[in-house]
PDB file of N, CA, C and O in Angstrom:
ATOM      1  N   UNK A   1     114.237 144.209  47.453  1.00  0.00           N
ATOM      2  CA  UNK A   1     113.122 143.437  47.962  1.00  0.00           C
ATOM      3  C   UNK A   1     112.615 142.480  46.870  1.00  0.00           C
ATOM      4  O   UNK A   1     112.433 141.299  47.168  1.00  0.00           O
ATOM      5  N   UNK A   2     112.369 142.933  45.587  1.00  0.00           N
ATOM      6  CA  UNK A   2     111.998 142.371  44.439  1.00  0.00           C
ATOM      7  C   UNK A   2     112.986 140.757  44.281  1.00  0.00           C
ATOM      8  O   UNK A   2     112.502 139.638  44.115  1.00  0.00           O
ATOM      9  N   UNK A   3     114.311 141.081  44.386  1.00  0.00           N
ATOM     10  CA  UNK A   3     115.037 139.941  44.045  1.00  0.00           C
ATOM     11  C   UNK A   3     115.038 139.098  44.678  1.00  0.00           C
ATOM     12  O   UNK A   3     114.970 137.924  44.315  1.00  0.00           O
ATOM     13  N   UNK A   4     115.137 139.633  46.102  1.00  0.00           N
ATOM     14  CA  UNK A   4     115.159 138.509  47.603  1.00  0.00           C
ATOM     15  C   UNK A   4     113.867 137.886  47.431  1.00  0.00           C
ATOM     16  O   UNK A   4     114.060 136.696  47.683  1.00  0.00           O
ATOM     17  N   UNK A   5     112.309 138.111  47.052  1.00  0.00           N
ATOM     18  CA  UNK A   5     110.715 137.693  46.880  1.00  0.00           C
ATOM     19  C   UNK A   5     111.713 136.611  45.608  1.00  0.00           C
ATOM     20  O   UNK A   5     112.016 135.423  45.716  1.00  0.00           O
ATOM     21  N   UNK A   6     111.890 137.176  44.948  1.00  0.00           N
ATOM     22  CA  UNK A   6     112.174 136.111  43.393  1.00  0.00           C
ATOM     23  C   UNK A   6     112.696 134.995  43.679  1.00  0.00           C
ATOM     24  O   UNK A   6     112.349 133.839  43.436  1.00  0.00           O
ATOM     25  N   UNK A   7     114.392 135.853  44.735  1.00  0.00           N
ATOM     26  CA  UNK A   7     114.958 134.033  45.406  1.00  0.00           C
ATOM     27  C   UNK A   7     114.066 133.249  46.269  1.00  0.00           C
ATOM     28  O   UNK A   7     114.046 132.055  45.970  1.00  0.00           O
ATOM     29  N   UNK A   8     113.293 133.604  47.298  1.00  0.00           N
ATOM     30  CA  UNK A   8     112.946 132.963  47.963  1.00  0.00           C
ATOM     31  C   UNK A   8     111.935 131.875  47.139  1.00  0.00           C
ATOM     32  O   UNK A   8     111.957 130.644  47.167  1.00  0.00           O
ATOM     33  N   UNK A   9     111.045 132.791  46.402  1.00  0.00           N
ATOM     34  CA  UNK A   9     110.080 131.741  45.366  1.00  0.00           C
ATOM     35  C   UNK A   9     110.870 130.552  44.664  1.00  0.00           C
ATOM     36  O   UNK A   9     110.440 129.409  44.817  1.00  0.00           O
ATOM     37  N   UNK A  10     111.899 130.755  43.973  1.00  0.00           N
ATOM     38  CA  UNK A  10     112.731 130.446  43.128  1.00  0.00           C
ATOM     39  C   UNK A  10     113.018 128.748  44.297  1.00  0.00           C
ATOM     40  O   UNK A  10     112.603 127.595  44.176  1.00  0.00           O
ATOM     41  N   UNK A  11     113.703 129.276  45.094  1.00  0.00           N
ATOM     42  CA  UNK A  11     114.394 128.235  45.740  1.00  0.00           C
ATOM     43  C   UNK A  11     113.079 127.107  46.769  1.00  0.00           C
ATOM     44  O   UNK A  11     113.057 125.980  47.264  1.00  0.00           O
ATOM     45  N   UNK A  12     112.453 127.916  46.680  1.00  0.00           N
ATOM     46  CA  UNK A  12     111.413 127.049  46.975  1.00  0.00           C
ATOM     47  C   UNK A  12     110.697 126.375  46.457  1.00  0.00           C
ATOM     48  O   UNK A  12     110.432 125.272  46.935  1.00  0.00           O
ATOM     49  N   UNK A  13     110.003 126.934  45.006  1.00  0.00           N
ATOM     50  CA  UNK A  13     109.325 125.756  44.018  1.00  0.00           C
ATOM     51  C   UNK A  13     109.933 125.121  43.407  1.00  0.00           C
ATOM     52  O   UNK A  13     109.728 123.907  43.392  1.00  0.00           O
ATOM     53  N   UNK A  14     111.119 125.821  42.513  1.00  0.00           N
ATOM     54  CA  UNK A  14     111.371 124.805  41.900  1.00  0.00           C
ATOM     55  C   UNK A  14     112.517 123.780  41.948  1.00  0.00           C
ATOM     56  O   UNK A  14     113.034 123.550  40.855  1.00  0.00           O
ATOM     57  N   UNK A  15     112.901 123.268  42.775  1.00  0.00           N
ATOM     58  CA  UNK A  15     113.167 122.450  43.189  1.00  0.00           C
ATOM     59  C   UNK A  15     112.314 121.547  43.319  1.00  0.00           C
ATOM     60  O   UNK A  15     112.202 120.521  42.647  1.00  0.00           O
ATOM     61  N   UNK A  16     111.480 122.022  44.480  1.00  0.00           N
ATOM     62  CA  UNK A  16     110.142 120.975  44.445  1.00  0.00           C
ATOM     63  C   UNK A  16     109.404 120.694  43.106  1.00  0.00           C
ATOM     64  O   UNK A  16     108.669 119.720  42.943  1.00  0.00           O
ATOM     65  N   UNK A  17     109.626 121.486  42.312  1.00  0.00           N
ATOM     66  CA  UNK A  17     108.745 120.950  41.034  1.00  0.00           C
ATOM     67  C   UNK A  17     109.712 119.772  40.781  1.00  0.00           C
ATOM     68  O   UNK A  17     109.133 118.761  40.385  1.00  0.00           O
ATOM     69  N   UNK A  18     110.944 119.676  40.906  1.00  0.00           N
ATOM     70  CA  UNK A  18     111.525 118.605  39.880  1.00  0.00           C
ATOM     71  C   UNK A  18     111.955 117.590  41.066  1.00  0.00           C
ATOM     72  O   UNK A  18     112.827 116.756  40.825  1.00  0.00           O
ATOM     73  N   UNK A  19     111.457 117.642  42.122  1.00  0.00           N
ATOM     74  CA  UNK A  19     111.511 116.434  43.544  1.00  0.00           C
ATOM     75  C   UNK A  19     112.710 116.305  43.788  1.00  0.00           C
ATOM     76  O   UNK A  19     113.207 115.186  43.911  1.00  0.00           O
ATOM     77  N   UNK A  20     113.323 117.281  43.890  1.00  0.00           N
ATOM     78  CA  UNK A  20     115.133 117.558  44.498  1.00  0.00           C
ATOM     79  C   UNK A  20     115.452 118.141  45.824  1.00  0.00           C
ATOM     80  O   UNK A  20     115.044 119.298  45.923  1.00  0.00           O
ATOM     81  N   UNK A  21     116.016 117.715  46.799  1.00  0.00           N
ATOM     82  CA  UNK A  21     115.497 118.677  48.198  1.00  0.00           C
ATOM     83  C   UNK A  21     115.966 120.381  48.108  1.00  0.00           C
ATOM     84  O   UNK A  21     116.631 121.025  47.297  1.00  0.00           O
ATOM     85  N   UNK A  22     115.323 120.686  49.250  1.00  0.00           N
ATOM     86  CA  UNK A  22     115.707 122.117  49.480  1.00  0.00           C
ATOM     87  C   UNK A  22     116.988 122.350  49.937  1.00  0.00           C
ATOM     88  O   UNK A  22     117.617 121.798  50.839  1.00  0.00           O
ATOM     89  N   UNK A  23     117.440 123.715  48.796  1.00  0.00           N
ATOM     90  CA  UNK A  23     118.328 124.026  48.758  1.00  0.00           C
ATOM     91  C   UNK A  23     118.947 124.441  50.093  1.00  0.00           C
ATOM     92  O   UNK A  23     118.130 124.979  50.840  1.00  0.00           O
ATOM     93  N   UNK A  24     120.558 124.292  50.729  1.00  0.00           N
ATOM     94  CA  UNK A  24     120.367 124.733  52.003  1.00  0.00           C
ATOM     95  C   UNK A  24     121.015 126.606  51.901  1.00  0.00           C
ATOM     96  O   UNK A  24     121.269 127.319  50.931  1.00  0.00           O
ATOM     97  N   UNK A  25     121.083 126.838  53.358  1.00  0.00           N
ATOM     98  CA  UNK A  25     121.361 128.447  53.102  1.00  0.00           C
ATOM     99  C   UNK A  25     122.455 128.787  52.706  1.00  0.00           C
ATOM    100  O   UNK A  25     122.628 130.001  52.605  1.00  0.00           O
ATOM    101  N   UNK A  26     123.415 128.011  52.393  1.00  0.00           N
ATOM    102  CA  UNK A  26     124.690 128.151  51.999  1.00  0.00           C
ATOM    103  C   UNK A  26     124.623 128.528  49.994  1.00  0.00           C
ATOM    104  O   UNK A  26     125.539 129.006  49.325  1.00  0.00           O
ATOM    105  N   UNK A  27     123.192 128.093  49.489  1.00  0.00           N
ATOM    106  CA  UNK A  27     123.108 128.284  48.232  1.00  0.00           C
ATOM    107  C   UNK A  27     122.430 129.778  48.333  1.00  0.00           C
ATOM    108  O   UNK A  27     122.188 130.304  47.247  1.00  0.00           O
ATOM    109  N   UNK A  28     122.109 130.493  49.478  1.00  0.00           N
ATOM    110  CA  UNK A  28     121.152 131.872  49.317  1.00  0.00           C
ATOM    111  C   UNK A  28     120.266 131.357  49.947  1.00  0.00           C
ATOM    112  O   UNK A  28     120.504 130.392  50.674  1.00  0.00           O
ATOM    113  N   UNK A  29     118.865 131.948  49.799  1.00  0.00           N
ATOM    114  CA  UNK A  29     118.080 131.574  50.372  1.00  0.00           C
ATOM    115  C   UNK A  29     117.415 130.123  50.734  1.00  0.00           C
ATOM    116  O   UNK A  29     117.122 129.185  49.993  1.00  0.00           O
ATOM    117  N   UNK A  30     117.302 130.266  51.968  1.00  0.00           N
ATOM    118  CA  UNK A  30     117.102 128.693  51.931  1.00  0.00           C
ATOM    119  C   UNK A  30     115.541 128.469  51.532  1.00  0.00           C
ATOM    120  O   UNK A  30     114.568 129.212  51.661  1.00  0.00           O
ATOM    121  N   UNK A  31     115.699 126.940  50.907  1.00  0.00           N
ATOM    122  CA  UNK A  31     114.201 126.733  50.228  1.00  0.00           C
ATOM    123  C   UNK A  31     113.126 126.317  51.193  1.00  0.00           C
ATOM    124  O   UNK A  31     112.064 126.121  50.601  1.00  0.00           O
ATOM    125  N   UNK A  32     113.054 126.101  52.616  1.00  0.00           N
ATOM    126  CA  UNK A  32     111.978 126.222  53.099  1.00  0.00           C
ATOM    127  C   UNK A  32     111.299 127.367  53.567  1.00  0.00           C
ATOM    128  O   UNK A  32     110.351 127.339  54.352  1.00  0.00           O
ATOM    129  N   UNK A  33     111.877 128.516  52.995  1.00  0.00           N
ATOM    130  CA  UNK A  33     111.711 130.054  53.464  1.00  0.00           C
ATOM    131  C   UNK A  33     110.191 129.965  53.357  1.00  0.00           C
ATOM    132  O   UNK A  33     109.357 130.129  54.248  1.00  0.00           O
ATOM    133  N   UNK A  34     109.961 129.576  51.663  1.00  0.00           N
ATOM    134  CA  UNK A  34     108.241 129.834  51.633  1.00  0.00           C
ATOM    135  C   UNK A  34     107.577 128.353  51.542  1.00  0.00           C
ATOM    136  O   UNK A  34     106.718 128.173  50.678  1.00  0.00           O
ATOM    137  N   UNK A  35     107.837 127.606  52.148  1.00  0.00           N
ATOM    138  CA  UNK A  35     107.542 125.646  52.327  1.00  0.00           C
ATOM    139  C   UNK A  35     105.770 126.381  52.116  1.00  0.00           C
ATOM    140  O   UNK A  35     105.423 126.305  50.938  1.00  0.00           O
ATOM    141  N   UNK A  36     105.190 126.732  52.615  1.00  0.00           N
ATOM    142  CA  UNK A  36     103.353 127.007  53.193  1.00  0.00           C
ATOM    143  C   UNK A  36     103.178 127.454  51.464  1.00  0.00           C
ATOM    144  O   UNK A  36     101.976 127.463  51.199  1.00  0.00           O
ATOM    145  N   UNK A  37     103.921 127.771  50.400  1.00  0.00           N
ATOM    146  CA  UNK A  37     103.346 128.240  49.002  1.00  0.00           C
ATOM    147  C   UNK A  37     103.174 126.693  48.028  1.00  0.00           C
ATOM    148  O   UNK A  37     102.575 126.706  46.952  1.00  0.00           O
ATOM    149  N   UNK A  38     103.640 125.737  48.461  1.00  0.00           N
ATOM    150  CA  UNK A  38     103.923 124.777  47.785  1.00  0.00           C
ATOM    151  C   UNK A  38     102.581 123.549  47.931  1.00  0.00           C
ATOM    152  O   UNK A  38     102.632 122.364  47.604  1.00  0.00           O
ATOM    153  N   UNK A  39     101.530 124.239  48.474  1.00  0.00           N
ATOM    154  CA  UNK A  39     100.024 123.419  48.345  1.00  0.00           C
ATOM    155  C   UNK A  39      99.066 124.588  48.106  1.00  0.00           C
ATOM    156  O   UNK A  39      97.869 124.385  48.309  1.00  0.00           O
ATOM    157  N   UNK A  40      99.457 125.733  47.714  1.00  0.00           N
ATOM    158  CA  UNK A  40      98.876 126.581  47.411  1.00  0.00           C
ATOM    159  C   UNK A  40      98.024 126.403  45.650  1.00  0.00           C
ATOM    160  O   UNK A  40      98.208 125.445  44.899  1.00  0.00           O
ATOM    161  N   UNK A  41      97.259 127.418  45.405  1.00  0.00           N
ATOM    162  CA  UNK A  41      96.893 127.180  44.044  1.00  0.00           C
ATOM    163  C   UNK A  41      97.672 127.977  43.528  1.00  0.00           C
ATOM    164  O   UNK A  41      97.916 127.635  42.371  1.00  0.00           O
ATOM    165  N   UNK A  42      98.413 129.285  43.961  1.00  0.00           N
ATOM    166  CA  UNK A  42      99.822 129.837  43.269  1.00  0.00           C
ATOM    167  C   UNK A  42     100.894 128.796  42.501  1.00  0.00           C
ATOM    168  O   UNK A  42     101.170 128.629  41.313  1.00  0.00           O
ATOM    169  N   UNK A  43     101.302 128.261  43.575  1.00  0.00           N
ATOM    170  CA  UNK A  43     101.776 126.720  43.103  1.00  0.00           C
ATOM    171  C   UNK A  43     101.741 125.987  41.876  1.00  0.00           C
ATOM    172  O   UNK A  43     102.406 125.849  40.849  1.00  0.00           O
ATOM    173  N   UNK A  44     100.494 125.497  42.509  1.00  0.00           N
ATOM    174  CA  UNK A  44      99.469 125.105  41.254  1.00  0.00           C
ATOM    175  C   UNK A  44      99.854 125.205  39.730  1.00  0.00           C
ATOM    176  O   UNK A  44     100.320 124.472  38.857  1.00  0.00           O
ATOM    177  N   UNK A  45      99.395 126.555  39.878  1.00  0.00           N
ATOM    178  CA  UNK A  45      99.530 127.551  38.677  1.00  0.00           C
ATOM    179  C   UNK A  45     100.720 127.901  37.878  1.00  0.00           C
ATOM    180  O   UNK A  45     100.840 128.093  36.668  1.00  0.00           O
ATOM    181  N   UNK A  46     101.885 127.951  39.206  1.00  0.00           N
ATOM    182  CA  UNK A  46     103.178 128.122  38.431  1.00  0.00           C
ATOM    183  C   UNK A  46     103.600 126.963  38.120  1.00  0.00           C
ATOM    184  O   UNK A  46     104.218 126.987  37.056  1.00  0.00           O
ATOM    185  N   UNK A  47     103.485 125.260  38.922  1.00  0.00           N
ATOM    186  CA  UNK A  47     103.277 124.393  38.119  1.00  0.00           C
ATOM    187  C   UNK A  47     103.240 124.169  36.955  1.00  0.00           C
ATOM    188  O   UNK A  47     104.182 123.924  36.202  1.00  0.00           O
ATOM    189  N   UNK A  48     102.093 124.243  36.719  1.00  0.00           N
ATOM    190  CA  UNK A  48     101.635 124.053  35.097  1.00  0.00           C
ATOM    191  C   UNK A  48     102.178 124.706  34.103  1.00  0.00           C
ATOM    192  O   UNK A  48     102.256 124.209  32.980  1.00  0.00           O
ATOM    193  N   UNK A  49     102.627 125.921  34.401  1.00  0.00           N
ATOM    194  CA  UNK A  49     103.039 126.667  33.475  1.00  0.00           C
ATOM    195  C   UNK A  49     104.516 126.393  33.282  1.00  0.00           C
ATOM    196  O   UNK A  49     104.994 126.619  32.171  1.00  0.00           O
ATOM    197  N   UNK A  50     105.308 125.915  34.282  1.00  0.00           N
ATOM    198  CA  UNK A  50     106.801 125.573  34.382  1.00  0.00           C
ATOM    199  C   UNK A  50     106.650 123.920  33.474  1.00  0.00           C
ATOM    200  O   UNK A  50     107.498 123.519  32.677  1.00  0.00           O
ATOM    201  N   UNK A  51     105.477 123.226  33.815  1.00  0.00           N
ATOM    202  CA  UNK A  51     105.680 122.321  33.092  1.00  0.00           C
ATOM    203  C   UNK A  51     105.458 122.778  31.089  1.00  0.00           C
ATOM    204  O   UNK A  51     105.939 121.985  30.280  1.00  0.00           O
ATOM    205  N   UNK A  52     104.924 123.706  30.714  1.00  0.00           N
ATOM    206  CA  UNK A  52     105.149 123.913  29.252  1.00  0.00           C
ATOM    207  C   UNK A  52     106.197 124.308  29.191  1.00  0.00           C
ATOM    208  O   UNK A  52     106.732 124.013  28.122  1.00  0.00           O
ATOM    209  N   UNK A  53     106.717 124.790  29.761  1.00  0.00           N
ATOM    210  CA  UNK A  53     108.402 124.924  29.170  1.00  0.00           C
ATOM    211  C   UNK A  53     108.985 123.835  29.162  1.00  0.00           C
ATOM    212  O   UNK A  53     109.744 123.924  28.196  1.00  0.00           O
ATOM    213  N   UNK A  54     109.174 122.476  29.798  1.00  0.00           N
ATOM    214  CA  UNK A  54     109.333 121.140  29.194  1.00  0.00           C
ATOM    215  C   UNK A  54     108.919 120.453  28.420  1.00  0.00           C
ATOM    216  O   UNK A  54     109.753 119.730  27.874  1.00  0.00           O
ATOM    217  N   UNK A  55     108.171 120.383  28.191  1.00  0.00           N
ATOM    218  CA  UNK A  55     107.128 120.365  26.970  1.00  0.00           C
ATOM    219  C   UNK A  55     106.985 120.835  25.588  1.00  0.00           C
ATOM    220  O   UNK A  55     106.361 120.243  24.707  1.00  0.00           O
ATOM    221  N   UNK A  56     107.644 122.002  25.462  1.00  0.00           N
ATOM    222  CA  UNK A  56     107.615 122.850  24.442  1.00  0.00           C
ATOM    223  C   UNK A  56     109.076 122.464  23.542  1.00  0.00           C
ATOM    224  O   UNK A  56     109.972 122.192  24.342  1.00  0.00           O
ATOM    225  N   UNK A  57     109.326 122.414  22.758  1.00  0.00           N
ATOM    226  CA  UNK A  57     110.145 121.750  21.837  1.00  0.00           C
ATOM    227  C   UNK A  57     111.092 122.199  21.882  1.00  0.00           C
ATOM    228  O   UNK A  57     111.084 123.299  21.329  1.00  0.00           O
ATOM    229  N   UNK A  58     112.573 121.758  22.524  1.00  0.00           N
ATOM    230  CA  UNK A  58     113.375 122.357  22.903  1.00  0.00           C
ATOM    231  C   UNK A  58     113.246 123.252  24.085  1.00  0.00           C
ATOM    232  O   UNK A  58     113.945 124.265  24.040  1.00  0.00           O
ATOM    233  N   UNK A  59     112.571 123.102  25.027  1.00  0.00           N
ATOM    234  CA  UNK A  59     112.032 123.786  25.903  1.00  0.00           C
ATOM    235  C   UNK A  59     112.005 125.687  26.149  1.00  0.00           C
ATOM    236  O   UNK A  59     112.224 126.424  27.110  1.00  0.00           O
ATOM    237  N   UNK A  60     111.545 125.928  24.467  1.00  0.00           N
ATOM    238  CA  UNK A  60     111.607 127.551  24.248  1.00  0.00           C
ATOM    239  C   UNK A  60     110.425 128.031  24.872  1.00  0.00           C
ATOM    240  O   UNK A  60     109.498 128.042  24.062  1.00  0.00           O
ATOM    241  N   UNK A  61     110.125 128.403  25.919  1.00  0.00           N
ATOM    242  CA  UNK A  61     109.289 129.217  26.432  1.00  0.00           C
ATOM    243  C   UNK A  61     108.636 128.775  27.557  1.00  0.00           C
ATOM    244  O   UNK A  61     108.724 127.606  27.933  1.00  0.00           O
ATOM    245  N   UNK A  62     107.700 129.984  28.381  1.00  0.00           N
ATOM    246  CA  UNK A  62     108.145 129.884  30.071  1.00  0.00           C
ATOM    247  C   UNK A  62     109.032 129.674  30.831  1.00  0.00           C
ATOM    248  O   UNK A  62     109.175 128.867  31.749  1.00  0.00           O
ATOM    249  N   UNK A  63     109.854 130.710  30.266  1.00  0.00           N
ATOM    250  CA  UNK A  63     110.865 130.758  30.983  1.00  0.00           C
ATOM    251  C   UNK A  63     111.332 131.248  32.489  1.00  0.00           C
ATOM    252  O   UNK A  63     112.338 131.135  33.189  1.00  0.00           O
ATOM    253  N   UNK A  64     110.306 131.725  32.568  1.00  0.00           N
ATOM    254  CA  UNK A  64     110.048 132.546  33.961  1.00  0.00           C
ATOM    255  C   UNK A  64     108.988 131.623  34.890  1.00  0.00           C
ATOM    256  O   UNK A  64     107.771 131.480  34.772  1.00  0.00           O
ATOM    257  N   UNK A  65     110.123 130.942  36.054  1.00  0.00           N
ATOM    258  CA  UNK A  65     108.706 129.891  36.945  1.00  0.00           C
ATOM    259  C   UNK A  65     107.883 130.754  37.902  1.00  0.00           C
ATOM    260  O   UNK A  65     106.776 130.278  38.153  1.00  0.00           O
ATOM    261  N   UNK A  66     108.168 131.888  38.476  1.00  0.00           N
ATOM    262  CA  UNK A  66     108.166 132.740  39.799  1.00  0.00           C
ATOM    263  C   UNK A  66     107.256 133.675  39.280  1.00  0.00           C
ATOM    264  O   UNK A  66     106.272 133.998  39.945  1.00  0.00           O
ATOM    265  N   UNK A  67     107.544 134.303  37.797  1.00  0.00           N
ATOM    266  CA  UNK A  67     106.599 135.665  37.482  1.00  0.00           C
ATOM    267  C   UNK A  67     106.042 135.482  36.730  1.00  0.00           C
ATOM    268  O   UNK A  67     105.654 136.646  36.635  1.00  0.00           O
ATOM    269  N   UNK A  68     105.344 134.803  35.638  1.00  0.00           N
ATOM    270  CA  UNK A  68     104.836 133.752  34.437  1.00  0.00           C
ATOM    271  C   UNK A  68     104.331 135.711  33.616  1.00  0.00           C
ATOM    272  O   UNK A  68     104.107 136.068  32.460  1.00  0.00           O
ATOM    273  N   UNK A  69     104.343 136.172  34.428  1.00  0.00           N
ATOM    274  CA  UNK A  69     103.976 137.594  33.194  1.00  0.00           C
ATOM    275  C   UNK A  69     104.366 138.716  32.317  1.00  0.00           C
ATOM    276  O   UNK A  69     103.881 139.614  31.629  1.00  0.00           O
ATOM    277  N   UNK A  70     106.318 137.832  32.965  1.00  0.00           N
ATOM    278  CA  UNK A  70     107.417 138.298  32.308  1.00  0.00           C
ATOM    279  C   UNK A  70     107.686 137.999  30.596  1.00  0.00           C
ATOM    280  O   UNK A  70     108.257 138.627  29.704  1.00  0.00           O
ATOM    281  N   UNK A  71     106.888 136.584  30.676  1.00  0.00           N
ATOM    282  CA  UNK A  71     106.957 135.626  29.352  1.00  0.00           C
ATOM    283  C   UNK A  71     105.825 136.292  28.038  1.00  0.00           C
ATOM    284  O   UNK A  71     105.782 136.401  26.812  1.00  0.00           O
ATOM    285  N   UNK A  72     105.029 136.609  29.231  1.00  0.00           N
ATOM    286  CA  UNK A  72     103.499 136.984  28.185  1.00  0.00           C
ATOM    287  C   UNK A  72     103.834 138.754  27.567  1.00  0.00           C
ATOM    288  O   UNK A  72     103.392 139.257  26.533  1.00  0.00           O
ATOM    289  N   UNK A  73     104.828 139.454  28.697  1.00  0.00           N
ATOM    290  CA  UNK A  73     105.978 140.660  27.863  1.00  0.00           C
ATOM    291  C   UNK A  73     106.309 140.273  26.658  1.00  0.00           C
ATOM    292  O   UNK A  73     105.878 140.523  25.532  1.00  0.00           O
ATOM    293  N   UNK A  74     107.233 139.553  27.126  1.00  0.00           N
ATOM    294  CA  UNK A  74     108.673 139.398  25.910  1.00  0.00           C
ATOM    295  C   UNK A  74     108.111 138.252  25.502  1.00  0.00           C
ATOM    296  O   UNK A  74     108.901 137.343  25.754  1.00  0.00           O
ATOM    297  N   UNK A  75     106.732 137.678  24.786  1.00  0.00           N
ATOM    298  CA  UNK A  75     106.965 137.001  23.981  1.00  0.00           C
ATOM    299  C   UNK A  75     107.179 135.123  24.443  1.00  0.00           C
ATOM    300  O   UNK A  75     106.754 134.173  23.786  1.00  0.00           O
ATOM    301  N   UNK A  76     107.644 135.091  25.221  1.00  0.00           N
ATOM    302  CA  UNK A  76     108.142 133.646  25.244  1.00  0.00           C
ATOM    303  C   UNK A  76     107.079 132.587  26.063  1.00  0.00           C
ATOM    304  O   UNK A  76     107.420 131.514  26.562  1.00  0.00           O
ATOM    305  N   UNK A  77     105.808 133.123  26.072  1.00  0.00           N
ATOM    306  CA  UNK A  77     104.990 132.492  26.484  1.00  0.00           C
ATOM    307  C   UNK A  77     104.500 130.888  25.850  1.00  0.00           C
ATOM    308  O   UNK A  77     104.527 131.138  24.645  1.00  0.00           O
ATOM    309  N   UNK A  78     104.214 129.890  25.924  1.00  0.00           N
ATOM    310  CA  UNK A  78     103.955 129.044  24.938  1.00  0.00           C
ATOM    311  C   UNK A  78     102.350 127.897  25.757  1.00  0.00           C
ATOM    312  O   UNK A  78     101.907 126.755  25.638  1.00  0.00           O
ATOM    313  N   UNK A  79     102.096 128.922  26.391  1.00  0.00           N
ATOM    314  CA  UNK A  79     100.696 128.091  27.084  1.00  0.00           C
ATOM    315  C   UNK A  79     100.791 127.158  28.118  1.00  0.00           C
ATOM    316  O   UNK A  79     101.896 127.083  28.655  1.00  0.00           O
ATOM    317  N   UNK A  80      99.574 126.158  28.681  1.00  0.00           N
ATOM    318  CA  UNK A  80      99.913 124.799  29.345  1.00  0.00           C
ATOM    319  C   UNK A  80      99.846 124.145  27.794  1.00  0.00           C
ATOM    320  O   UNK A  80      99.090 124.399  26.856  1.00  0.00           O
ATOM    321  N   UNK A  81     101.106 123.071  27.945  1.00  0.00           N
ATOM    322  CA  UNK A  81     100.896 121.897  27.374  1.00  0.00           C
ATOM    323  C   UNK A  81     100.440 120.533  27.832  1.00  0.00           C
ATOM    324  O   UNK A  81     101.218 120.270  28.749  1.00  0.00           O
ATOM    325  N   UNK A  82      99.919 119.903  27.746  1.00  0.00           N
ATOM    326  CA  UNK A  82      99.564 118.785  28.000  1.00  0.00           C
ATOM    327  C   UNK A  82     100.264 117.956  28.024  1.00  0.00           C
ATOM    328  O   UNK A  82     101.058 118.316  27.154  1.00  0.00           O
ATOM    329  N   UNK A  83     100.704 116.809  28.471  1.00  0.00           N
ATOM    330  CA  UNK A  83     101.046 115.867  28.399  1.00  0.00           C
ATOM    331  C   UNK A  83     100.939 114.542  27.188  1.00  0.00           C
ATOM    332  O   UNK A  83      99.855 114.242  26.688  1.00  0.00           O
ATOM    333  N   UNK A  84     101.894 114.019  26.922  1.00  0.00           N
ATOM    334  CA  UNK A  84     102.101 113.372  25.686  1.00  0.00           C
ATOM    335  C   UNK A  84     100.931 111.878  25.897  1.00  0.00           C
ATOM    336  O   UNK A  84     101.286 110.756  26.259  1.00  0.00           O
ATOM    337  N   UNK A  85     100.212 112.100  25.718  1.00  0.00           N
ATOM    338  CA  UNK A  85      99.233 110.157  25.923  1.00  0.00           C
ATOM    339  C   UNK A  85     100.413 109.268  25.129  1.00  0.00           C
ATOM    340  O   UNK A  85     100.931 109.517  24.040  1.00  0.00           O
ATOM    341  N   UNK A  86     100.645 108.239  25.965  1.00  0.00           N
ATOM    342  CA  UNK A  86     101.390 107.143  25.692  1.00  0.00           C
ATOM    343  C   UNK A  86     101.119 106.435  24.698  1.00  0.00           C
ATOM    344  O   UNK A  86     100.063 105.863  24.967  1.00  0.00           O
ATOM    345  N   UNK A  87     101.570 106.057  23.408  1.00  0.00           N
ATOM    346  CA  UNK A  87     101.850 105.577  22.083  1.00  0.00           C
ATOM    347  C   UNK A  87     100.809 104.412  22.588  1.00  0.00           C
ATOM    348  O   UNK A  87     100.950 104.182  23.789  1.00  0.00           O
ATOM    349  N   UNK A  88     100.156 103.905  22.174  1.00  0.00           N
ATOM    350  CA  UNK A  88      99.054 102.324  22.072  1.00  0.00           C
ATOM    351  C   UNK A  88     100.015 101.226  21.815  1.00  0.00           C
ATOM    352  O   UNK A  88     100.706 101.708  20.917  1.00  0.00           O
ATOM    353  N   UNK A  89     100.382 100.284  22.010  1.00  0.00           N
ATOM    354  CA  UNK A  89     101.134  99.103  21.988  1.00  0.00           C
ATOM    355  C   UNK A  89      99.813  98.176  21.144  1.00  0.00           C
ATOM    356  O   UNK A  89      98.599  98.062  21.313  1.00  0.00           O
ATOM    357  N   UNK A  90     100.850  97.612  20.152  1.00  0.00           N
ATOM    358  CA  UNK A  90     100.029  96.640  19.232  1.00  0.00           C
ATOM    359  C   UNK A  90     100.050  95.290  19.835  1.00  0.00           C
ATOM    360  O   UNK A  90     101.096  94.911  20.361  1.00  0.00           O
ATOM    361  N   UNK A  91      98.989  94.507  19.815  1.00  0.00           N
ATOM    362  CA  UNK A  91      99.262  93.642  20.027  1.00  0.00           C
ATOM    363  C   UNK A  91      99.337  92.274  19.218  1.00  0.00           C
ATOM    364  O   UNK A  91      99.752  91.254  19.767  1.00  0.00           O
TER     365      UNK A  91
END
């Protein structure tokens, strides 16, 4: 039950986090299984946190988009990061 909850999350956000369509059922679960989590503040939340793992230098940590409390276990947690403000152009 645990793994099938993981795929279904899995194939449903993140994809959508990175604006790629849903996966179809031929990859496992198909990604509109949980479509209704993806305006949620769950979402949200795993959002942000999937975005510090891009962010993070070499992208070491949050590695986990689905369970974010696997990371804060073992360590590989690395926070929200923020976003880089765009360099000022001289003029």
């Amino acid at each position: 039950v645990a793994m099938f909850l993981h795929a279904a999350i899995w194939q449903t956000l993140h994809p959508d986090m990175h604006e790629l369509p849903d996966p179809p059922v031929t990859y496992g679960v198909p990604g509109w299984s949980m479509k209704f989590l993806r305006k949620s503040g769950y979402f949200k939340f795993l959002y942000m946190n999937h975005e510090g793992h891009h962010r993070a230098p070499g992208a070491h940590g949050n590695y986990n988009v689905c369970f974010p409390l696997a990371d804060h276990l073992f360590g590989t947690y690395v926070g929200v990061i923020p976003p880089k403000q765009p360099e000022p152009v001289a003029a």
